[in-house]
C-alpha positions as CSV (number, residue, x, y, z in Angstrom):
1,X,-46.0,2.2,53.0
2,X,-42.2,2.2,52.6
3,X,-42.4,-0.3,49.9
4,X,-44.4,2.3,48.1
5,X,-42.3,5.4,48.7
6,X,-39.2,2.9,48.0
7,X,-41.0,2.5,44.3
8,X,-42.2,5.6,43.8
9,X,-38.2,7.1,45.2
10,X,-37.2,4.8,42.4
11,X,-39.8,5.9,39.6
12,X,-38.7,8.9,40.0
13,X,-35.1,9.2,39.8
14,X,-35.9,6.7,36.5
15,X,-37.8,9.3,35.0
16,X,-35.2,11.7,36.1
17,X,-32.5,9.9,34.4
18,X,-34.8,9.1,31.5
19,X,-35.3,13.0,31.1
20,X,-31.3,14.1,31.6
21,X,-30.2,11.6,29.4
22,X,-33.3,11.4,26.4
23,X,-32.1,14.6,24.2
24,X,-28.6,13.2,23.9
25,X,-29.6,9.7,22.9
26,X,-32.1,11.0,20.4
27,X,-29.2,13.5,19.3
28,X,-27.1,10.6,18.7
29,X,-28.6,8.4,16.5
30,X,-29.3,10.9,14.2
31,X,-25.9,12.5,13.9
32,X,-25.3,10.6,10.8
33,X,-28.4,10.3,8.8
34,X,-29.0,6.6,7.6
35,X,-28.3,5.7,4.2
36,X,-30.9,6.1,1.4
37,X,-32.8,2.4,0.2
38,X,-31.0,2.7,-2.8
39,X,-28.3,4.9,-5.3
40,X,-28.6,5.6,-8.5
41,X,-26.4,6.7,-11.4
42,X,-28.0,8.6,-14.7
43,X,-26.3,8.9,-17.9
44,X,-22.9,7.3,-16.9
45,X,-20.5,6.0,-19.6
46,X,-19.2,2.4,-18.3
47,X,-16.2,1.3,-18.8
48,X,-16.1,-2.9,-18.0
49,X,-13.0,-5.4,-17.1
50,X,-13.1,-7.0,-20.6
51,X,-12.4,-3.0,-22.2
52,X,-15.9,-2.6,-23.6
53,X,-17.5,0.3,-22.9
54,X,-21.0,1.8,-22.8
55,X,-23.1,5.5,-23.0
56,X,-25.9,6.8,-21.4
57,X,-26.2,4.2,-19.0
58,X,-28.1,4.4,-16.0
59,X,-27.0,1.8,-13.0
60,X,-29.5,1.4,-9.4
61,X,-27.7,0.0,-6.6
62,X,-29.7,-1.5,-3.7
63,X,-28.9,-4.2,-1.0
64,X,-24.8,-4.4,-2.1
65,X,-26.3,-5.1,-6.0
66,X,-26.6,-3.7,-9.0
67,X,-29.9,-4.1,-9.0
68,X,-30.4,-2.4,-12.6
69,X,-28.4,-1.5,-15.0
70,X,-28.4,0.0,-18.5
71,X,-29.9,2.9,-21.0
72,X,-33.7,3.8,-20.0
73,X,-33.7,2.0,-16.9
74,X,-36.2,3.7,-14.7
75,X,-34.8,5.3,-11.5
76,X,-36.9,4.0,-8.2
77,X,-38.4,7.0,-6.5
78,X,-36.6,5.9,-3.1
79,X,-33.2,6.6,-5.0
80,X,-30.7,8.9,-4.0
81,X,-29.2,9.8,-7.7
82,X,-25.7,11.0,-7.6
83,X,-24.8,14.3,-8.7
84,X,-21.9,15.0,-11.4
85,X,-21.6,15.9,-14.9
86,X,-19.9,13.3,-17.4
87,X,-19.4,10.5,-14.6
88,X,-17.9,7.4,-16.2
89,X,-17.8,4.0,-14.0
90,X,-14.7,2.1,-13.9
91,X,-13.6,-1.3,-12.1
92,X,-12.2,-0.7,-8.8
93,X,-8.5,-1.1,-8.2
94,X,-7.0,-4.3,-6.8
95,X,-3.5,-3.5,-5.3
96,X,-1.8,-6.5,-5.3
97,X,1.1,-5.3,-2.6
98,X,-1.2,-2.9,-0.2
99,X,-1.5,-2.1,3.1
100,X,-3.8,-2.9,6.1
101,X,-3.2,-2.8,10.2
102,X,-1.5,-5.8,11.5
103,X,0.3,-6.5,14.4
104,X,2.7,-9.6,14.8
105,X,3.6,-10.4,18.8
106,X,7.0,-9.3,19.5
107,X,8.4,-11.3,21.9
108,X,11.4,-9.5,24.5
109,X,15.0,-10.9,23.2
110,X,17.9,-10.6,25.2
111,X,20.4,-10.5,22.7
112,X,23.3,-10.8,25.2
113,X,21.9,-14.4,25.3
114,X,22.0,-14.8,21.6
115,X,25.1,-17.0,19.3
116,X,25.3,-14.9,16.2
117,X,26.1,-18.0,14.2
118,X,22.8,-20.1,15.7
119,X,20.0,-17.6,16.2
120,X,16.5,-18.1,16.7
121,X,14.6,-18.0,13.8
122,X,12.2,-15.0,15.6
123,X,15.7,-13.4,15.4
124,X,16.3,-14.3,11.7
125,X,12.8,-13.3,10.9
126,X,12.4,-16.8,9.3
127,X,8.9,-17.5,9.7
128,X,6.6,-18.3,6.8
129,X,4.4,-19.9,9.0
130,X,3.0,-16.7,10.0
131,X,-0.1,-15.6,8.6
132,X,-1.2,-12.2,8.5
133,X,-4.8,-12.8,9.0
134,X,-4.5,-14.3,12.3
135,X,-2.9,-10.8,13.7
136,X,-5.0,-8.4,11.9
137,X,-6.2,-5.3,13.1
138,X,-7.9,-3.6,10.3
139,X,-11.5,-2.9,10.3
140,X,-14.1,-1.3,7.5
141,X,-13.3,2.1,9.4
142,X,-9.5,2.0,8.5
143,X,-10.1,1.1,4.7
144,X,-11.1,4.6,3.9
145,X,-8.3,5.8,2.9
146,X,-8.3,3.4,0.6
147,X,-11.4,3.8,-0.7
148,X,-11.0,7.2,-1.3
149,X,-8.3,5.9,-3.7
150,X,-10.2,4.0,-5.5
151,X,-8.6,0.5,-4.0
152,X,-11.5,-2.1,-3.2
153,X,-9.2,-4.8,-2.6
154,X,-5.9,-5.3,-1.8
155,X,-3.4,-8.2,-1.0
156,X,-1.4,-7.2,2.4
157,X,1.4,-9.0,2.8
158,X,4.1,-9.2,6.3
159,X,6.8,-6.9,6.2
160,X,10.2,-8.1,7.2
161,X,13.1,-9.6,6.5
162,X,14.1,-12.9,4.5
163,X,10.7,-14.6,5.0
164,X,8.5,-13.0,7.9
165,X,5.5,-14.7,6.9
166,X,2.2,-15.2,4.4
167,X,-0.1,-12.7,3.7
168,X,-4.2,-12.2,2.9
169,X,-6.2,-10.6,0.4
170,X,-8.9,-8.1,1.9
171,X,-12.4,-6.5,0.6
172,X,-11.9,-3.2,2.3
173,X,-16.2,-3.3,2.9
174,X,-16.8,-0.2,5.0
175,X,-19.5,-1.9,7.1
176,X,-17.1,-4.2,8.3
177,X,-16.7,-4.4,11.9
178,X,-14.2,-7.2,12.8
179,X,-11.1,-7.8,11.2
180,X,-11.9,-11.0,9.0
181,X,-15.1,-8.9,8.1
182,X,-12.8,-8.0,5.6
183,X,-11.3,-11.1,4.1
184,X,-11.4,-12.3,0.9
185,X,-8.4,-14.9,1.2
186,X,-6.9,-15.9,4.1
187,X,-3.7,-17.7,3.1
188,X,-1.3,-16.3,0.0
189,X,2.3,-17.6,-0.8
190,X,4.9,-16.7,1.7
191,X,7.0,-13.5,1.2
192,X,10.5,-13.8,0.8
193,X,13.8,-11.2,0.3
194,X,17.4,-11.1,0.5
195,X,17.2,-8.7,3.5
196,X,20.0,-10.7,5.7
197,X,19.0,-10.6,9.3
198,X,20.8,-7.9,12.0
199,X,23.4,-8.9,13.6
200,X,23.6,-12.4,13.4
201,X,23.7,-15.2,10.6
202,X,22.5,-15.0,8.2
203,X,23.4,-11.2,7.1
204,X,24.7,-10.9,3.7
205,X,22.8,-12.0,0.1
206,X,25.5,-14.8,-0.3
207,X,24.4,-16.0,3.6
208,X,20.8,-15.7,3.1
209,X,20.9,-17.8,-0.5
210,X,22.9,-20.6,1.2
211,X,20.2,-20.1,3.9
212,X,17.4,-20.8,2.1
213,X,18.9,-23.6,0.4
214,X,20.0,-25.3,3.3
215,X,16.4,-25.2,4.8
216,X,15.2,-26.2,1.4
217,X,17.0,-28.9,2.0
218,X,16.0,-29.8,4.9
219,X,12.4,-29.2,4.6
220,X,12.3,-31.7,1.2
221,X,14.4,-34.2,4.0
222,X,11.7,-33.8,6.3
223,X,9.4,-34.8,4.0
224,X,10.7,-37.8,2.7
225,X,10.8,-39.1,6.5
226,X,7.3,-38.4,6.6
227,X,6.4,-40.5,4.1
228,X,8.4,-43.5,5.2
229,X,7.1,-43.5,8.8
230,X,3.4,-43.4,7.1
231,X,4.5,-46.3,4.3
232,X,6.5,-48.4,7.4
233,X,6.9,-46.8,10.7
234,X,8.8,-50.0,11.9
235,X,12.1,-48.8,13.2
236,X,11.9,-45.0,12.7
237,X,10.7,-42.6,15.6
238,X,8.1,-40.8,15.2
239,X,8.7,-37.2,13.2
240,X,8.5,-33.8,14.3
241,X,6.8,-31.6,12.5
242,X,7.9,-27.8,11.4
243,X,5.2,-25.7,10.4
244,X,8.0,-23.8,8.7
245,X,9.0,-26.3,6.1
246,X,5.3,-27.8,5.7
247,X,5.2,-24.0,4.3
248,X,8.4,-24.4,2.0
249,X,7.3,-28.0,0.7
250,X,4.4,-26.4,0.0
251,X,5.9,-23.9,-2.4
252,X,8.5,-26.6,-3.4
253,X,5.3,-28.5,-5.6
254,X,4.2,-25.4,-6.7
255,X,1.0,-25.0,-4.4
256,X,1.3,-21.6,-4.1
257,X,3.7,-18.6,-5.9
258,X,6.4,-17.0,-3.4
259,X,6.4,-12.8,-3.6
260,X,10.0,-12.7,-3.7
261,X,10.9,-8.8,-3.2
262,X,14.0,-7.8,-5.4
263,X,14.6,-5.1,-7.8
264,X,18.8,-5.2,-9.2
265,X,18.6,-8.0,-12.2
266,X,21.5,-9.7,-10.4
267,X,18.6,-10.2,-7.2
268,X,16.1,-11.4,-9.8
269,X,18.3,-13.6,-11.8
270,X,19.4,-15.3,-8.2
271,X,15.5,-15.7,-7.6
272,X,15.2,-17.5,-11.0
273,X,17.7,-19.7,-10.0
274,X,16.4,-20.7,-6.6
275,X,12.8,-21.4,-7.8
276,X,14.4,-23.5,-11.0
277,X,16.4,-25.6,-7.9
278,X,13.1,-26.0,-5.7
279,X,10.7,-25.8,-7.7
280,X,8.8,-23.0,-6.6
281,X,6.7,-20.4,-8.8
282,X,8.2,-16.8,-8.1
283,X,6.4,-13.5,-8.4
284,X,8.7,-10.7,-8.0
285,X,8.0,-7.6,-5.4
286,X,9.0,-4.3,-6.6
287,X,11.0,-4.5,-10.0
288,X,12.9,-1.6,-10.1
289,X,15.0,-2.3,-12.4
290,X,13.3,-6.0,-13.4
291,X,13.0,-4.0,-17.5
292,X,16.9,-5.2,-17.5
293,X,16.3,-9.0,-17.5
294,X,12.8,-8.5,-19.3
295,X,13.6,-11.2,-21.2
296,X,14.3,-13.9,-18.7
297,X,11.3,-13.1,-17.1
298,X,8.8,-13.4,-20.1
299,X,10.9,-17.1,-20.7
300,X,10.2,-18.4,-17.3
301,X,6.8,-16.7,-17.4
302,X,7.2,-14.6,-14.0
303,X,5.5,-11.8,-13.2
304,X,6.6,-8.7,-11.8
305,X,4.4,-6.5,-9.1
306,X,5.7,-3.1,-10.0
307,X,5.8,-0.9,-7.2
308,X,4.5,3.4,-8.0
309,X,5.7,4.4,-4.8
310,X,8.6,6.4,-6.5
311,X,10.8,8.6,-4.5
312,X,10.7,11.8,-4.4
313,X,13.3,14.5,-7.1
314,X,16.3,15.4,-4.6
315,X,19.0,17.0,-7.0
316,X,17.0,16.4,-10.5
317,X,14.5,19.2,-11.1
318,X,11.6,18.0,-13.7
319,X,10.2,21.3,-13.7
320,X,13.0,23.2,-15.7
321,X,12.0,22.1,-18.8
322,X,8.4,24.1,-18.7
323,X,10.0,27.1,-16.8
324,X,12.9,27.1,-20.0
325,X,9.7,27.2,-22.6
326,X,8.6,29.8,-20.4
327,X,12.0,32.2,-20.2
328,X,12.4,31.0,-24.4
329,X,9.1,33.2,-25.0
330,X,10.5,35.6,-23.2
331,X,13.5,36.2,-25.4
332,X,16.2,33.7,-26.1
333,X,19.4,35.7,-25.0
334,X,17.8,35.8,-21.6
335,X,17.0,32.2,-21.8
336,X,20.9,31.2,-22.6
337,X,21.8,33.0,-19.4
338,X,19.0,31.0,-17.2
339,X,20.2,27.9,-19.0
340,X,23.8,28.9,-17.9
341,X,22.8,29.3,-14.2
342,X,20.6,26.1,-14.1
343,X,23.0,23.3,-15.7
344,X,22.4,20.3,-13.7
345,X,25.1,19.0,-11.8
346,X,26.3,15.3,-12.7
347,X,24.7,13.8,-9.0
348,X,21.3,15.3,-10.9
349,X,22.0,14.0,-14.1
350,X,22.8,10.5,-12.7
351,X,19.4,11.0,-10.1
352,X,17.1,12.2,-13.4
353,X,18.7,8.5,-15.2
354,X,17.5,6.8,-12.2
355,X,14.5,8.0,-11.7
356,X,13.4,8.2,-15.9
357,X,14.1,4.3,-15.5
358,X,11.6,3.7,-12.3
359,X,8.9,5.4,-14.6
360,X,9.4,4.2,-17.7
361,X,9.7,0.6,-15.8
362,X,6.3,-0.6,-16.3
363,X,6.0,0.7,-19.9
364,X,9.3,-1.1,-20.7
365,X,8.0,-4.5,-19.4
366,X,4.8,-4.8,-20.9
367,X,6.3,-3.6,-24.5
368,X,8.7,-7.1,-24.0
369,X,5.7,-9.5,-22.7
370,X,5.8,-9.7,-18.8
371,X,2.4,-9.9,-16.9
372,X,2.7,-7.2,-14.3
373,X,0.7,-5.2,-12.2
374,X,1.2,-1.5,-10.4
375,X,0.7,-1.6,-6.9
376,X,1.3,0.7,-3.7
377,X,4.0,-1.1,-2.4
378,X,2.9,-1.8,0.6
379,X,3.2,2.1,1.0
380,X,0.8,5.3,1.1
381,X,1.7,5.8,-2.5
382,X,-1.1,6.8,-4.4
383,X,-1.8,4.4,-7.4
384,X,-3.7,6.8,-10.1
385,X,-1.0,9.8,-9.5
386,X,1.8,6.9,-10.1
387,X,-0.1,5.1,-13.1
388,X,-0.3,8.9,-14.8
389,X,3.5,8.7,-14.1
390,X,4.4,6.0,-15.8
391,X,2.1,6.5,-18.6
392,X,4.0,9.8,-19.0
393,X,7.1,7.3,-19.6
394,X,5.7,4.7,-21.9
395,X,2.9,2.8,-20.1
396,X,-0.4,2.9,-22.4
397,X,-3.8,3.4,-20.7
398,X,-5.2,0.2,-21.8
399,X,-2.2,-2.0,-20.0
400,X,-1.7,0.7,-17.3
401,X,-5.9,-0.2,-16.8
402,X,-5.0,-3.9,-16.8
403,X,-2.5,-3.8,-14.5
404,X,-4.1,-2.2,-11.7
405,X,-7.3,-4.5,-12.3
406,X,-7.8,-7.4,-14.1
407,X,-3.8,-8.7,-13.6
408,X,-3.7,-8.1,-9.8
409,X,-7.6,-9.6,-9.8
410,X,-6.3,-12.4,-11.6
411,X,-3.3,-13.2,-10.0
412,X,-5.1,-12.9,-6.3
413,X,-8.2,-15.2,-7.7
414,X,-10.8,-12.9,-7.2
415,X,-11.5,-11.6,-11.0
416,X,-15.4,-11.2,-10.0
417,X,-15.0,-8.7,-7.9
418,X,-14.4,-6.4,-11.4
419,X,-17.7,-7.6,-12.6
420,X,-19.8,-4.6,-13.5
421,X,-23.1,-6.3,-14.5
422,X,-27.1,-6.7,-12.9
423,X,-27.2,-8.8,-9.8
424,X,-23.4,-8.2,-9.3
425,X,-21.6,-7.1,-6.2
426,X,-21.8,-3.1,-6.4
427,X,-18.4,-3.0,-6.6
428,X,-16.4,-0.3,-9.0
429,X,-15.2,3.5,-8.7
430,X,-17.1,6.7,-10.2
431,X,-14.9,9.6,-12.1
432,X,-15.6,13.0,-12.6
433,X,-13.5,12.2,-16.1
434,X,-11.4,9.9,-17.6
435,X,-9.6,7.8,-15.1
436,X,-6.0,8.9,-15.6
437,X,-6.1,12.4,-16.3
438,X,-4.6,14.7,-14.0
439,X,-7.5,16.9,-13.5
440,X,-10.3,14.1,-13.1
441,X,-11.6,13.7,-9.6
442,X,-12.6,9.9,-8.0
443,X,-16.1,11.1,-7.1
444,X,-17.3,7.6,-5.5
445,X,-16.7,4.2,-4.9
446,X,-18.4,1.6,-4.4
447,X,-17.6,-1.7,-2.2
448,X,-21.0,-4.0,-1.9
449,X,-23.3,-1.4,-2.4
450,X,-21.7,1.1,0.5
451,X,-20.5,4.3,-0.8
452,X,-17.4,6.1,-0.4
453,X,-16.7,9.5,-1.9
454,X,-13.4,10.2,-3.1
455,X,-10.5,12.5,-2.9
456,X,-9.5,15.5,-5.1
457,X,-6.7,14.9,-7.7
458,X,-3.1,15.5,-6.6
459,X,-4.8,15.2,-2.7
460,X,-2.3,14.5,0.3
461,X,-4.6,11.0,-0.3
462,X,-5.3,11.1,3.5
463,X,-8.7,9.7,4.2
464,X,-9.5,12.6,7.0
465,X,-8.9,16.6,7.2
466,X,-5.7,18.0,7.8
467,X,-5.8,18.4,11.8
468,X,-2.3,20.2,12.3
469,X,-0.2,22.2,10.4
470,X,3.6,20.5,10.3
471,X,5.2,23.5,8.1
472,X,8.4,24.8,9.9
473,X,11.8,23.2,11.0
474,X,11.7,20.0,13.1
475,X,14.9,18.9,15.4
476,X,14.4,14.6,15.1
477,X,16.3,11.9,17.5
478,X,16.1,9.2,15.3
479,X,17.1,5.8,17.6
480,X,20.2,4.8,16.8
481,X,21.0,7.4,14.2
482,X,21.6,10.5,16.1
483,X,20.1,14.2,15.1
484,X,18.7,15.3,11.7
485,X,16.6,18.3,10.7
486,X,13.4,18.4,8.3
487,X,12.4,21.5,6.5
488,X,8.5,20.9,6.1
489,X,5.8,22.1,3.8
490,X,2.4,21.4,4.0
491,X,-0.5,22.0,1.4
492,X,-4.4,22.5,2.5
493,X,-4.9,19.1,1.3
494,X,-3.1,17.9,3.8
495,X,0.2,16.7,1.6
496,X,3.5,17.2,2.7
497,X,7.0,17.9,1.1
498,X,10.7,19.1,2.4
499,X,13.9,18.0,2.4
500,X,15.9,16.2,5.3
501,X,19.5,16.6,6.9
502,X,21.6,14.9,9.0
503,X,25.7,14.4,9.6
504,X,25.6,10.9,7.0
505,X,23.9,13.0,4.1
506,X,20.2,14.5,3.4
507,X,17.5,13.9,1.2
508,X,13.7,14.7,0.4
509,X,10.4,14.1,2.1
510,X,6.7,13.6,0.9
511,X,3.7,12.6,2.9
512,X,1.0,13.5,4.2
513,X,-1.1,14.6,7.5
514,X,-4.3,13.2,8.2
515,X,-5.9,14.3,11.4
516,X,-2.7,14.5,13.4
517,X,-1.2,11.5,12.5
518,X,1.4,11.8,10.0
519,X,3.2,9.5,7.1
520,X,6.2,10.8,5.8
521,X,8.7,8.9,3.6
522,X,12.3,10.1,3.7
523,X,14.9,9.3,0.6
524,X,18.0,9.8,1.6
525,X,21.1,9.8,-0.2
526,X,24.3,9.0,1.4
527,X,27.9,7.6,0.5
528,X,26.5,6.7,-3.3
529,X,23.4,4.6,-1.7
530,X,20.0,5.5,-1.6
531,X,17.7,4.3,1.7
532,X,14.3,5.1,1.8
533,X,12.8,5.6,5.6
534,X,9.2,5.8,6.4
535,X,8.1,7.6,9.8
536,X,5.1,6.9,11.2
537,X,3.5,8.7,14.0
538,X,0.8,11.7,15.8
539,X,1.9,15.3,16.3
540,X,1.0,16.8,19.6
541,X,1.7,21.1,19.0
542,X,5.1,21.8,18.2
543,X,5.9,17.7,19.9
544,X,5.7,14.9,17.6
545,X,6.8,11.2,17.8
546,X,6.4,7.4,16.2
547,X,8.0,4.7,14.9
548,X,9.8,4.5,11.3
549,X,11.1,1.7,9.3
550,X,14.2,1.3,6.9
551,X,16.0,-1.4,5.1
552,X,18.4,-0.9,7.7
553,X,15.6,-1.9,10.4
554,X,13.0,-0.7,12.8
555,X,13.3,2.1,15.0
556,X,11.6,4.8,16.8
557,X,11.8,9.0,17.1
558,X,10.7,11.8,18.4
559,X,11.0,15.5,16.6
560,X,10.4,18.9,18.0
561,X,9.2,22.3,16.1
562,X,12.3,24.9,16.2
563,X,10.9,27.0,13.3
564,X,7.5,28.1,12.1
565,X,6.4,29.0,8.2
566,X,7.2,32.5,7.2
567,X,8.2,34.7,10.8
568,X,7.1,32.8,13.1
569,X,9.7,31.2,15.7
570,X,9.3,28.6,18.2
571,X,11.6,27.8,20.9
C-alpha cells in the first residue's frame, strides 16, 4: 500500500513537472525555425576565380553543395529562393592576416627576478614553437562577423613581439561547434618582427637582428650535432632538443615561408638580407611603404600582405575638395574666401602625403610586379570599404579581386575553396551589385551550404545590433599612461568615430559597438611618431573597461562617461 502511494506520489509530481516545464521546452526548439532542405538562387550573374563570368544563372544549394548550377536549371519545390534584384555571386574573401579568438597561457613573471641581458625567452616573446591552433577559442558562433564581411577563410596568425609563434588557417563554417571545427590548416610559417622585447635584451632593431642571427646560428649548430650522434653516436652525448630551432631549421630549408611584419624599406631590405643569409622564404606583413623597394621585391620574388586597416584623417580633411566644388557653384569670390580660411596647415599636408601613399600602396605594387594580397590586418578593418579605397588610388578591380581571393587562396593552399562549380563546397558571397561599389550591399554568404546574410555598406561591420550608445565624453586611465579624454560619436549602425586627447599629444578614433562590446582603434600622433592603439572591451552605462594593445605593449583601462550627446550631462 505504501509502495503504491510512493508511485503514484511520484507519478504525480512527474506529470507535474512534465506540465510546468512542457510549454517552455516546446517554446524552445522553435525559437529559431530550422533551416529550409535547400536554397536557391534565380537569375544570378556569376562571377568565378578564373575572371569568367556568367548571366541568368540559377545555382540550388543542398547538403553544403552546389547541387545545381546554371541557366534553366529547375528550382526544387523544397527550395527557399532568395530574394534580390540583380544578385551577382562572387568568391568569398580569403584574408590572409585575419583575426579569430585565441588565448596563449600567460604565465606570472617576477621581473624583479629577471637579468635584463639573459631573459627568458617567455620574456623575449621568442617562441615559434607556439601554435595558434592548440589555444584557440573561436567557434562557428564568433565567425559572424566575418561572414557578414564576406571573409570565409582567414589565416590567424599570434600577435607579439619578435617571434611569438605559428599561426593556422580557419573555414569560419557557422555550424561549427569546437574550435578545430574550424580548421583548414593547422600549422603556417612562424611570424616574425623587429618589435625588440620590453625591458630587457633584446630591445632595439640592431639587438633583435643580431638576435636572430645568433639563434640562427645556433639552431643550424644544433643540427649538425644531430646528425652526427645519428651517423656515430660514439663519444658524443646524447642531444637536447629545442622545439624552437627545429622551427627555425625548418624555415632555414625553406619548408615553410616566415610572415615577417615590416613596413619602412630599410625593415624590408634588412628582412631580404636575413632570409638571403638563412635561407628562409620571407612574406612580408603589412607593407606600408613596401611600393619604395618594389623592385627588390619583384627580384627576390617576395610577396607582400598589404594591410587595409588605414588610420583614420587627423589633421588632413579629404572632404574639402567636394565641399570647394560645392562653394565654386555658389560663386567664386565667395569660394576664394573659404579657400583662404581652410588652407591646410603643413602637419595636414605632410599627414594627406602619408596617407595618399598607404592607399595608393597596393595599386603601386602590382603596377611593378609583386604578388600581393589585401588583408585586415589582423584588425576589425573592413576589407571591401578598404579595397574601394585603394582602388580610388590606383588598384584596378580585376587585381584588387585577385588579391583578396585567388592570391591569399593560393598562398594559404586552399585555392578550392573559390571553386564556384556543381558538386562543389557552397562556398562564395551574394551582392546586391557589383562587388566594390560603395552603394552595393553583401546580401549572403555562403560557407558549406550555411547561410549568412550580410551587412549594409559603410556598416560599423559589427556582426550584432548596436546595444549601447557611447556618444559623449569619456575620462580613460590607461595603465601606465595616465589620463586621456575621447570625444565619441556613434552612428545607428553601430560605427564609431572621435578624436582622442591626452598630456603626450591626441589623435582620432574609429570603431565600432556591437552589442556592448566595443573595438575602437586610436591613432595618435605625438612628438613626430604615429602609434596606433586598439582598445578592447564591454560598456556597462556610463562605466566601461578592457584591455588595449600598442606597439608599445599590452595594457589595460577603464573610462567613465563625463558628457552626453547634445545637453545631456553626466556626472
Amino acid at each position: 500500500m505504501k509502495r503504491n502511494r510512493f508511485d503514484r506520489t511520484l507519478l504525480c509530481a512527474a506529470a507535474l513537472a512534465c506540465f510546468v516545464t512542457w510549454p517552455l521546452a516546446v517554446s524552445a526548439q522553435y525559437v529559431e525555425p530550422p533551416p529550409p532542405a535547400a536554397y536557391a538562387l534565380q537569375g544570378v550573374t556569376v562571377f568565378f576565380e578564373d575572371g569568367r563570368s556568367a548571366e541568368n544563372v540559377n545555382i540550388v544549394i543542398r547538403s553544403g553543395l552546389i547541387e545545381a548550377m546554371g541557366p534553366g536549371i529547375e528550382i526544387p519545390a523544397d527550395a527557399e529562393i532568395l530574394e534580390g534584384d540583380s544578385l551577382r555571386v562572387y568568391p568569398g574573401f580569403v584574408d590572409a592576416y585575419g583575426a579569430a579568438e585565441y588565448e596563449f597561457p600567460e604565465p606570472e613573471i617576477d621581473r624583479s627576478q629577471i637579468t635584463s641581458w639573459a631573459p627568458p625567452r617567455i620574456v623575449q616573446s621568442f617562441l615559434p614553437h607556439r601554435r595558434v591552433v592548440d589555444f584557440l577559442t573561436a567557434t562557428g558562433e564568433d565567425g559572424a562577423d566575418n561572414r557578414k564581411k564576406g571573409i570565409v577563410a582567414a589565416a590567424v596568425h599570434p600577435d607579439g613581439r619578435m617571434m611569438p609563434g605559428r599561426g593556422a588557417v580557419l573555414l569560419f563554417r557557422k555550424d561549427a561547434e569546437i574550435p578545430t571545427d574550424l580548421v583548414m590548416v593547422p600549422e603556417l610559417g612562424p611570424v616574425m618582427s623587429f618589435r625588440g622585447a620590453q625591458g630587457v635584451y633584446p630591445s632595439t632593431t640592431f639587438a633583435v637582428i643580431a638576435f636572430y642571427r645568433q639563434n640562427f646560428e645556433d639552431a643550424l649548430r644544433e643540427g649538425i650535432i644531430q646528425s652526427e650522434y645519428a651517423r656515430d653516436p660514439r663519444g658524443l652525448p646524447t642531444p637536447r632538443w629545442d622545439p624552437d630551432y627545429e622551427v627555425l631549421r625548418n624555415v632555414a630549408t625553406g619548408n615553410s615561408p616566415v610572415y615577417f611584419a615590416a613596413d619602412r624599406p630599410e625593415d624590408i631590405r634588412n628582412v631580404l638580407e636575413l632570409s638571403e643569409e638563412y635561407g628562409f622564404d620571407p612574406v612580408i606583413v603589412g607593407g606600408g611603404e613596401a611600393w619604395k623597394v618594389a623592385d627588390e621585391l619583384v627580384e627576390r620574388n617576395v610577396p607582400v600582405l598589404v594591410s587595409l586597416d588605414f588610420p583614420a584623417p587627423d589633421r588632413w580633411k579629404p572632404e574639402t575638395e567636394e565641399e570647394a566644388d560645392t562653394t565654386e557653384a555658389e560663386g567664386a569670390e565667395e569660394a576664394e574666401v573659404q579657400d583662404e580660411e581652410e588652407e591646410p596647415s603643413p602637419a595636414a599636408l605632410r599627414e594627406q602625403e602619408r596617407l595618399e601613399n598607404l592607399y595608393s600602396n597596393a595599386g603601386r605594387l602590382t603596377a611593378a610586379g609583386v604578388t600581393i594580397a589585401l588583408t585586415s590586418g589582423g584588425g576589425d578593418a573592413d576589407i571591401r570599404e578598404g579595397v574601394i579605397k585603394a582602388m580610388e588610388y590606383g588598384l584596378s578591380e580585376a587585381d584588387a579581386m585577385h588579391a583578396v581571393t585567388t592570391a591569399p587562396a593560393e598562398m594559404l593552399g586552399i585555392p578550392n575553396v573559390l571553386r564556384i562549380e556543381e558538386n562543389m563546397s557552397a562556398t562564395f558571397l551574394v551582392t546586391t551589385g557589383p562587388l566594390f561599389e560603395e552603394e552595393t550591399n553583401i546580401a549572403y554568404t555562403f560557407v558549406e551550404g550555411e547561410l549568412e546574410e550580410g551587412s549594409p555598406a559603410g556598416g560599423g561591420g559589427s556582426g550584432e545590433a548596436p546595444g549601447v550608445d557611447i556618444s559623449g565624453t569619456w575620462n580613460v586611465e590607461l595603465e601606465g599612461a595616465g589620463p586621456a579624454t575621447l570625444e565619441l560619436s556613434q552612428e545607428p549602425d553601430g560605427s564609431v568615430t572621435g578624436t582622442f586627447t591626452m598630456e603626450m599629444g591626441g589623435g582620432s578614433v574609429r570603431g565600432n559597438v556591437s552589442g556592448s562590446d566595443l573595438a575602437l582603434t586610436i591613432t595618435i600622433s605625438a612628438g613626430g611618431m604615429t602609434i596606433e592603439a586598439r582598445l578592447t572591451g564591454t560598456v556597462d552605462g556610463d562605466s566601461a573597461s578592457g584591455d588595449g594593445t600598442s606597439d608599445m605593449g599590452d595594457f589595460t583601462w577603464t573610462g567613465r562617461r563625463t558628457g552626453g550627446p547634445g545637453e545631456e550631462v553626466l556626472r
